[in-house]
C-alpha positions as CSV (number, residue, x, y, z in Angstrom):
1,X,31.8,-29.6,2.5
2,X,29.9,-28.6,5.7
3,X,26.5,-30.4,5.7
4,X,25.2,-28.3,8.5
5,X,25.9,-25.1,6.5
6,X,24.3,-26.9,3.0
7,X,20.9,-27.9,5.2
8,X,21.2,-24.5,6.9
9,X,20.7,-23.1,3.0
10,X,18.0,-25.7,2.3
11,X,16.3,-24.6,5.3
12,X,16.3,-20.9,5.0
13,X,15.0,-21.6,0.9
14,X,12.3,-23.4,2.1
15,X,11.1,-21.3,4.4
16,X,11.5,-18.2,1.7
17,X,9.7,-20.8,-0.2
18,X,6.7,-21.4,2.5
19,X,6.1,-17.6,3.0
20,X,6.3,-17.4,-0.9
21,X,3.2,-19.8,-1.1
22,X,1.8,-18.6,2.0
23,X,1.5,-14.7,0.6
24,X,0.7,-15.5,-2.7
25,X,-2.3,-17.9,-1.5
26,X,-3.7,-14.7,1.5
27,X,-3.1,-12.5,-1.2
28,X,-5.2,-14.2,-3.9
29,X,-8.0,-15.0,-1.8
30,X,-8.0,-11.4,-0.3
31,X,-8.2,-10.1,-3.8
32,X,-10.8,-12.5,-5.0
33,X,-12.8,-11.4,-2.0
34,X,-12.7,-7.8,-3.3
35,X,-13.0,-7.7,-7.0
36,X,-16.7,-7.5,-9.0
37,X,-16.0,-9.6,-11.9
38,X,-16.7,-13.6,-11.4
39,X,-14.0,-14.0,-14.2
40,X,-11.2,-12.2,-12.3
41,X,-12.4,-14.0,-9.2
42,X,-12.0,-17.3,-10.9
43,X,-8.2,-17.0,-11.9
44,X,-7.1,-15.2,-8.6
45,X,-8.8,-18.7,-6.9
46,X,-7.1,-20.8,-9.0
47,X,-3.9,-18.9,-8.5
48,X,-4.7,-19.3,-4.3
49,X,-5.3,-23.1,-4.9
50,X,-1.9,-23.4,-6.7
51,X,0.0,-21.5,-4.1
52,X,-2.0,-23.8,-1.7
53,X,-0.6,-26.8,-2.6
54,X,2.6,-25.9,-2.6
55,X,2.5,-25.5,1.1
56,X,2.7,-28.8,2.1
57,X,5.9,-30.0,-0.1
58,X,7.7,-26.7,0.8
59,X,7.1,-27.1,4.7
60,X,8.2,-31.0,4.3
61,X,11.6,-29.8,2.7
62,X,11.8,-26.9,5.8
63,X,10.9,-30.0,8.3
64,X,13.7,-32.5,7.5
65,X,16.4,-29.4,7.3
66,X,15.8,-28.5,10.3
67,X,15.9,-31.8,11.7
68,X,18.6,-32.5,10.4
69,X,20.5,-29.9,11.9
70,X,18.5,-30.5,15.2
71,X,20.0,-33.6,15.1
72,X,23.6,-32.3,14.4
73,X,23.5,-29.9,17.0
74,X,22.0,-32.6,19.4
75,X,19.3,-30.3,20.5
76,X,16.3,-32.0,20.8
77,X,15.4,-31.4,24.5
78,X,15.2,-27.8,23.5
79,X,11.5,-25.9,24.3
80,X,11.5,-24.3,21.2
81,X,12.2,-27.3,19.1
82,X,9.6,-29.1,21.2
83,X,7.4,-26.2,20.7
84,X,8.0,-25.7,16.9
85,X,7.1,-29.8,15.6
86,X,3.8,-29.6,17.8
87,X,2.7,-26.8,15.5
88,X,4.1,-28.3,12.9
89,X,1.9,-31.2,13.3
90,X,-1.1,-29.4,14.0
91,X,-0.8,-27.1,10.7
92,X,0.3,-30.1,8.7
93,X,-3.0,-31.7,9.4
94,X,-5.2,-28.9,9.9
95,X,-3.6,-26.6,6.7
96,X,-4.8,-29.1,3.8
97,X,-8.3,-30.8,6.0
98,X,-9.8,-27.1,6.7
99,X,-8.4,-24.4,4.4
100,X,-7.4,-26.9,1.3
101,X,-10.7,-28.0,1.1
102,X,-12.3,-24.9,1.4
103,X,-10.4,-23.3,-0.7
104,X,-10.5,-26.2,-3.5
105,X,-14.2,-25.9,-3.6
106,X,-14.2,-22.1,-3.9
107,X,-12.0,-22.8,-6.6
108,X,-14.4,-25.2,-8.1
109,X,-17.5,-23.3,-7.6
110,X,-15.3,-20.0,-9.3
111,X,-14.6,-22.4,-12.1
112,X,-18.5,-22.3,-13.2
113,X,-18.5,-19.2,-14.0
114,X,-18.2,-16.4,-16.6
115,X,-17.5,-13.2,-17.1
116,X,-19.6,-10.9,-15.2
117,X,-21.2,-9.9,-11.9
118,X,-20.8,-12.3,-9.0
119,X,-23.4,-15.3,-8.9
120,X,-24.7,-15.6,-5.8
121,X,-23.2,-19.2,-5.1
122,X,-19.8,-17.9,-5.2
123,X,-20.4,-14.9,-3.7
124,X,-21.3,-17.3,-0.3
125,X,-18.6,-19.5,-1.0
126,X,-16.2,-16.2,-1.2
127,X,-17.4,-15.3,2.5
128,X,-16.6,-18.5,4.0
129,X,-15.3,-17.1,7.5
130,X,-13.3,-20.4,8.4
131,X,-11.5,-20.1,5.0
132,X,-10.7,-16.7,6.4
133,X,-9.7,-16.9,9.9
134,X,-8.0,-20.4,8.8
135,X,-5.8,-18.9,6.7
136,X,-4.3,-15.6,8.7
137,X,-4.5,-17.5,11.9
138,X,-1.8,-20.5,10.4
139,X,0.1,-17.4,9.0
140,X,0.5,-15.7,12.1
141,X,1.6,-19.7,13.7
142,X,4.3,-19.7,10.8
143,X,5.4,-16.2,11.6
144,X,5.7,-17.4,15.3
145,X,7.4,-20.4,14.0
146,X,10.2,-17.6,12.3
147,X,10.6,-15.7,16.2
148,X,10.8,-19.1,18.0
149,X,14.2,-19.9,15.8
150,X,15.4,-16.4,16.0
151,X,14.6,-15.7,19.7
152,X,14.8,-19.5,20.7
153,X,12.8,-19.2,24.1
154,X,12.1,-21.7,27.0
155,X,8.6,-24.1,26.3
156,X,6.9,-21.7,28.0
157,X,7.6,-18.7,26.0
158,X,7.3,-20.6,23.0
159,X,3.9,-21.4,24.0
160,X,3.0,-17.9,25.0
161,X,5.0,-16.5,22.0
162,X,2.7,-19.0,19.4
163,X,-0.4,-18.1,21.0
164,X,0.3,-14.4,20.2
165,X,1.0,-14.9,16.8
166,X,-1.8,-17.0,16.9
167,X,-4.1,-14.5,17.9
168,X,-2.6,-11.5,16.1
169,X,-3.2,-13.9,12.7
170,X,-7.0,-14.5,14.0
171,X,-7.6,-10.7,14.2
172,X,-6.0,-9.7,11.2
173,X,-9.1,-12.0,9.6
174,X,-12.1,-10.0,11.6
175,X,-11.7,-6.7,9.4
176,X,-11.9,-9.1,5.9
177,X,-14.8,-11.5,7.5
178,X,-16.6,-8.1,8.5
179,X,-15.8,-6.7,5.0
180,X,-17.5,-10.0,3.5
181,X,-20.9,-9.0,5.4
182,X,-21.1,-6.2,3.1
183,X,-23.4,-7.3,0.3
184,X,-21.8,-7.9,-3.0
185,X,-23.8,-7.2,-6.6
186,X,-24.5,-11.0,-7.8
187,X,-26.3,-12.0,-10.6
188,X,-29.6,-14.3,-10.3
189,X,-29.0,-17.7,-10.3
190,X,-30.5,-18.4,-13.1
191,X,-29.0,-16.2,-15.8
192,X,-25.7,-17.9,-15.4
193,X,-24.8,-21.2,-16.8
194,X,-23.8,-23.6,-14.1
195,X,-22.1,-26.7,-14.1
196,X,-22.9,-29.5,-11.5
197,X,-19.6,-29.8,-9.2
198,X,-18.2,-33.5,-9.6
């Protein structure tokens, strides 16, 4: 049995997998940011929190795959490769520090409420523009990620390649964070039952 061709498979799942928990996650939060009912709001959160998680474990599983057949094919001094674990690290420790804890508390402040118009607490924490731009800028990397094996360019156009993702995901978040300026209807403070966050 060909190991190459068995963490070829592995690797192309997991990657399924990542955009799986990556769409499901913009998706949700998109949704959440749209919809008038703070009940509605809270599931699609929790749903974006889920698919949030998920990230991490999936992206490990696409990480030692394709190492593995890095390693097989004795490519390492490849740009692309080089290019490709640099952004891995970077959205590894930026993906769960900026949007998992954004998202977590949005998902905790969702959690204290009830049916009905939009408190004004979670309306603010629904237009949190680094949540936002955090979120559809890492996409666009992991898309970039996607061209660099496909296309498999020098260093340099695997920089240049990332940084147009990069900034394609980035402006794809201005229309929603321009959208979010737009007042919502919330209810007073006061007339909903809140629950101190832990």
């Amino acid at each position: 049995m060909n190991s190459y061709l068995i963490a070829l498979f592995i690797h192309v799942f997991s990657v399924v997998g990542l955009f799986a928990a990556i769409g499901v996650t913009v998706t949700c939060l998109t949704a959440a940011q749209h919809v008038r009912d703070a009940l509605v709001v809270r599931v699609l959160t929790r749903m974006a929190e889920i698919a949030d998680m998920a990230i991490p474990p999936v992206a490990l599983v696409a990480l030692f795959s394709g190492l593995y057949m890095v390693w097989r094919a004795s490519a390492w001094t490849d740009g692309w490769i080089v290019v490709s674990l640099v952004q891995f690290a970077v959205a590894f420790a930026l993906g769960p520090t900026v949007n998992g804890r954004r998202l977590a508390r949005l998902s905790r402040v969702a959690k204290t409420c009830h049916q009905g118009a939009i408190p004004a607490r979670l309306s603010r924490a629904l237009k949190d523009p680094i949540l936002t731009i955090g979120e559809r800028t890492m996409t666009g990397m992991t898309v970039g990620v996607v061209y660099l094996m496909v296309m498999k360019p020098s260093a340099a156009g695997s920089v240049i390649a990332l940084a147009i993702f990069s900034i394609v995901g980035f402006a794809c978040a201005l229309p929603a964070i321009a959208n979010a300026r737009t007042p919502l209807p919330v209810a007073p403070e006061q007339q909903v039952p809140w629950r101190e966050e832990v």
